[in-house]
Short mmCIF file of the C-alpha atoms (twelve columns), coordinates in Angstrom:
data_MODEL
# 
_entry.id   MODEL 
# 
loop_
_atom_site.group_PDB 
_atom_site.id 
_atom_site.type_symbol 
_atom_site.label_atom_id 
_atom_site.label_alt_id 
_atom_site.label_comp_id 
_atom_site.label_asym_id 
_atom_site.label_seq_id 
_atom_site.Cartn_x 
_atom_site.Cartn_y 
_atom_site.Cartn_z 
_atom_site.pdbx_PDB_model_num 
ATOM 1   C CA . UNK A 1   98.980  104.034 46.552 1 
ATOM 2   C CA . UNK A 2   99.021  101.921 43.555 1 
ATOM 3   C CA . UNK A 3   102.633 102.510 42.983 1 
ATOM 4   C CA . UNK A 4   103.591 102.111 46.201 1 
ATOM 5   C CA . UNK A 5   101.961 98.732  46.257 1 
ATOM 6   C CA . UNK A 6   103.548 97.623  42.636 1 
ATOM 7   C CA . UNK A 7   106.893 98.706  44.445 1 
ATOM 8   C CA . UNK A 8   106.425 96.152  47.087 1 
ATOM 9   C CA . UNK A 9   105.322 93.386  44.989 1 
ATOM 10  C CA . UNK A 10  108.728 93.800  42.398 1 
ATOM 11  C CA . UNK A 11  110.881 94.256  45.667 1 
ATOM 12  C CA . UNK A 12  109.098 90.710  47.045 1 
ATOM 13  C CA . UNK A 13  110.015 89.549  43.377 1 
ATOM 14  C CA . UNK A 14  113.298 90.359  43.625 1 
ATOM 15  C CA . UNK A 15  114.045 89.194  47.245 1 
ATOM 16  C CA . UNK A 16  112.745 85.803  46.141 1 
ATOM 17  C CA . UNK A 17  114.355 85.511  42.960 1 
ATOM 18  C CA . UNK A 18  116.642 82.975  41.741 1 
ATOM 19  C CA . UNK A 19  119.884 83.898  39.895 1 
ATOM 20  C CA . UNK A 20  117.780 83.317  36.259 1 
ATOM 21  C CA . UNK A 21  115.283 85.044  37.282 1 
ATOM 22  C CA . UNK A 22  116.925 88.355  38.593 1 
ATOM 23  C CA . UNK A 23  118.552 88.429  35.124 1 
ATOM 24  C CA . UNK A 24  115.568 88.061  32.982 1 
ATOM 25  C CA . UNK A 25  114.186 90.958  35.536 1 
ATOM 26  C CA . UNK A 26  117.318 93.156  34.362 1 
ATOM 27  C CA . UNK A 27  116.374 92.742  30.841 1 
ATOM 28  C CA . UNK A 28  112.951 93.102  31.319 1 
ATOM 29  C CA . UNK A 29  113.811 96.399  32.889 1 
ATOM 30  C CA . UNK A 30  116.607 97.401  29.957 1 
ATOM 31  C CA . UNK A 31  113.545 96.901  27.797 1 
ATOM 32  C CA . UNK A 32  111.043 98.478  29.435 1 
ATOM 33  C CA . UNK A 33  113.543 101.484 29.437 1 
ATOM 34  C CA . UNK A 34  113.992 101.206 26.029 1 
ATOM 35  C CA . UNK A 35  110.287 101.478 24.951 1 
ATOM 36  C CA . UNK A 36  109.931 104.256 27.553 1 
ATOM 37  C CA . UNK A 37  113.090 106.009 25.346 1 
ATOM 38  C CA . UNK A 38  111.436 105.157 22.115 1 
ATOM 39  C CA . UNK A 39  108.268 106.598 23.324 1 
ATOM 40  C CA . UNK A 40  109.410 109.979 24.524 1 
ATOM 41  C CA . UNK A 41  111.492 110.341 21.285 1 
ATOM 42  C CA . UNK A 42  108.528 110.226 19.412 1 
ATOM 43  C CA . UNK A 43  106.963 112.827 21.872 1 
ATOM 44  C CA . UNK A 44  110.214 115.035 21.792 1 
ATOM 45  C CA . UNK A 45  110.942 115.301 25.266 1 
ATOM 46  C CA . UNK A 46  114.687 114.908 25.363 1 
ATOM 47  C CA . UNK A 47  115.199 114.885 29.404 1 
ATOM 48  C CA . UNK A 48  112.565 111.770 29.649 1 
ATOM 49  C CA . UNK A 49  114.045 110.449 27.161 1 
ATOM 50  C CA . UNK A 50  117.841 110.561 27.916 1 
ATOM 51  C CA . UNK A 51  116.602 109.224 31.513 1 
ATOM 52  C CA . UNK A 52  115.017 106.292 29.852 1 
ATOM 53  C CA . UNK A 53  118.362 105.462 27.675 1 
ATOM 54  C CA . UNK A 54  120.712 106.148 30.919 1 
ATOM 55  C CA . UNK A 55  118.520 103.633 32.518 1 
ATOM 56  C CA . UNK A 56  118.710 101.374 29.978 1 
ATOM 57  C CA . UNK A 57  122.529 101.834 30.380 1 
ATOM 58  C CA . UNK A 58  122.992 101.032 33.637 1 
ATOM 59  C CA . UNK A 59  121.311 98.094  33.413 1 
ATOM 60  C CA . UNK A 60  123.101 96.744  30.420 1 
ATOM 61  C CA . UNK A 61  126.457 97.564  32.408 1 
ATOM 62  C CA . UNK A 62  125.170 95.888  35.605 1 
ATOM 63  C CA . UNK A 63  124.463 92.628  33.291 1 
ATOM 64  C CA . UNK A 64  127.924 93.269  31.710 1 
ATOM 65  C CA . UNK A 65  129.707 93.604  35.148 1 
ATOM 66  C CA . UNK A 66  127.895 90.365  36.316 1 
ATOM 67  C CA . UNK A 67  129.663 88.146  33.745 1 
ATOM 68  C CA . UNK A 68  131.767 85.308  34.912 1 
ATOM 69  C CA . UNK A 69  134.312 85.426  32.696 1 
ATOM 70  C CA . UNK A 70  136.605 82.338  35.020 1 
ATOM 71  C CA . UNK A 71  133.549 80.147  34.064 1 
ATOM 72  C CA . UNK A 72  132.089 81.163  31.579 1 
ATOM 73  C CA . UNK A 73  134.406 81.264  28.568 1 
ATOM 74  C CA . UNK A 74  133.426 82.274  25.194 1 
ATOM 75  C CA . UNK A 75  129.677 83.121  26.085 1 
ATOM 76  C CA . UNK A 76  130.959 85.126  28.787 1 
ATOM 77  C CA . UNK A 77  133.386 87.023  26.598 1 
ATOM 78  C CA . UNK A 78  130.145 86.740  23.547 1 
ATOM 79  C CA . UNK A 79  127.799 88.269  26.158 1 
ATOM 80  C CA . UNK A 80  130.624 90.806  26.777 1 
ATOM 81  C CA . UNK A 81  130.679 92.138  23.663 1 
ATOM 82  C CA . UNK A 82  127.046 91.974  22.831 1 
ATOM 83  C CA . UNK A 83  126.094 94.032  25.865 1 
ATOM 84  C CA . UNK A 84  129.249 96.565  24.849 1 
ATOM 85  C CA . UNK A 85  127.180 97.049  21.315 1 
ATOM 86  C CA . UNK A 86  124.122 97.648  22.847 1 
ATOM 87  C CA . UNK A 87  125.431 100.284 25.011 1 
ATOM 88  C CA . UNK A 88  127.327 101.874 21.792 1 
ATOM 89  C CA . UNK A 89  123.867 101.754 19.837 1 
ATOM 90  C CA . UNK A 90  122.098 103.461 22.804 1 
ATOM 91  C CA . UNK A 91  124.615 106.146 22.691 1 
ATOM 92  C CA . UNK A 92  124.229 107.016 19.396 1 
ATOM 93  C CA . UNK A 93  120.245 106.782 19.692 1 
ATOM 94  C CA . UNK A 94  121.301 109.610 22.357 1 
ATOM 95  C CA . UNK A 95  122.897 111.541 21.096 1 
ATOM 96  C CA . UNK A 96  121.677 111.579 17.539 1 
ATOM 97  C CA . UNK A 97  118.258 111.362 18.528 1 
ATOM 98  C CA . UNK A 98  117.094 108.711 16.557 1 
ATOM 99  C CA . UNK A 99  114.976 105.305 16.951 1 
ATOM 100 C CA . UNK A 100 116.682 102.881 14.727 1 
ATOM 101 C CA . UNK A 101 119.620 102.221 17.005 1 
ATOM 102 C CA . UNK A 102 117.290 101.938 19.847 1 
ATOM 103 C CA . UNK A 103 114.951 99.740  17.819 1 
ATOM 104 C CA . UNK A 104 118.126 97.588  17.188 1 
ATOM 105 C CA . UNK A 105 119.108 97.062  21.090 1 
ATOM 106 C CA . UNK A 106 115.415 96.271  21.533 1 
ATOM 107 C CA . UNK A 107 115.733 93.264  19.586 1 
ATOM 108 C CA . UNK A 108 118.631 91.949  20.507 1 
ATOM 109 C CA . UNK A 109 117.534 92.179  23.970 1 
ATOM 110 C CA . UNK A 110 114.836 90.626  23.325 1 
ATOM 111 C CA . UNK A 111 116.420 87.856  22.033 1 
ATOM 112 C CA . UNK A 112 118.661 87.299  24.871 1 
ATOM 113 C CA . UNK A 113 115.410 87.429  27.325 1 
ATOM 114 C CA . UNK A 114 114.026 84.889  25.391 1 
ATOM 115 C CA . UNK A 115 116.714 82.330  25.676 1 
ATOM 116 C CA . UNK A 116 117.070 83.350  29.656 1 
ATOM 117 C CA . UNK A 117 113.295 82.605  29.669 1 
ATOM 118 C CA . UNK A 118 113.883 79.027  28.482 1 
ATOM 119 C CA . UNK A 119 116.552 78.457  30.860 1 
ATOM 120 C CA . UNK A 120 113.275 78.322  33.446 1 
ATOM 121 C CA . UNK A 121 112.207 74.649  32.722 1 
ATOM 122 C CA . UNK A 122 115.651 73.424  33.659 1 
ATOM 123 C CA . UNK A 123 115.912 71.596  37.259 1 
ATOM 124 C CA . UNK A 124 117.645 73.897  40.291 1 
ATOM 125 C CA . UNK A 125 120.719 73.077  41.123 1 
ATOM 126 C CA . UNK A 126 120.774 70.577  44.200 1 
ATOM 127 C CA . UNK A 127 123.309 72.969  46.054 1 
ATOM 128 C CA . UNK A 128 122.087 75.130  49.103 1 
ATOM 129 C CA . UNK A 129 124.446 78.043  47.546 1 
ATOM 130 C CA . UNK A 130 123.722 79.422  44.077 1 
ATOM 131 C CA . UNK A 131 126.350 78.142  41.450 1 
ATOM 132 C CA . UNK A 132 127.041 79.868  38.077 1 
ATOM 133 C CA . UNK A 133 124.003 80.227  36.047 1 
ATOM 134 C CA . UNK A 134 124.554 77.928  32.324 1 
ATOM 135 C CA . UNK A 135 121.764 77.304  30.086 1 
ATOM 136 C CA . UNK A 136 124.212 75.144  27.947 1 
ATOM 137 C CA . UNK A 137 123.094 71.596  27.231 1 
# 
């Protein structure tokens, strides 16, 4: 019951969502799969744990594959290659087994959710359509 009511709520969250916001709800997700990977590392359970990094995975290719690269020029092609290291340091956390690489795409996930996060305080676009998301200045 409880899940199926937390279920509702995110899928309420999402449906309302601005463009910002359904991005900082992919990398809140990527993360969340990451801890869930770091966790069940620690506890040895391999299946949980390569579910948690595929997880992770897909979401870090879904941000990838979101990328405007016509607008947005070198962050686009920065963001590009960011998101292609993460994925490489999540395979090798895989298949090695071991925390530091996932430890490493924690942070630097992190670190791109906080800047998304302070993208929040910056007036909506006056347009009725969505236009490309920019937190530039």
């Amino acid at each position: 019951m409880i899940t199926q009511a937390y279920q509702n709520h995110f899928e309420e969250e999402v449906l309302a969502a601005n463009p910002v916001r359904l991005v900082q709800l992919l990398y809140r997700g990527a993360l969340d799969s990451i801890a869930s990977a770091r966790r069940y590392l620690r506890l040895g359970d391999i299946r949980a744990r390569s579910r948690a990094v595929a997880k992770a995975m897909t979401i870090v290719s879904e941000l990838s594959l979101s990328l405007d690269h016509n607008h947005g020029g070198e962050l686009s092609r920065s963001l590009a290659e960011l998101y292609a290291y993460v994925q490489t340091l999540l395979i090798q956390a895989n298949t090695k087994q071991s925390d530091p690489p996932l430890a490493e795409a924690e942070r630097l996930l992190s670190t791109l959710l906080e800047g998304w996060e302070s993208c929040e305080g910056q007036p909506a676009a006056p347009s009725a359509e969505f236009e490309p998301v920019s937190c530039a200045s």
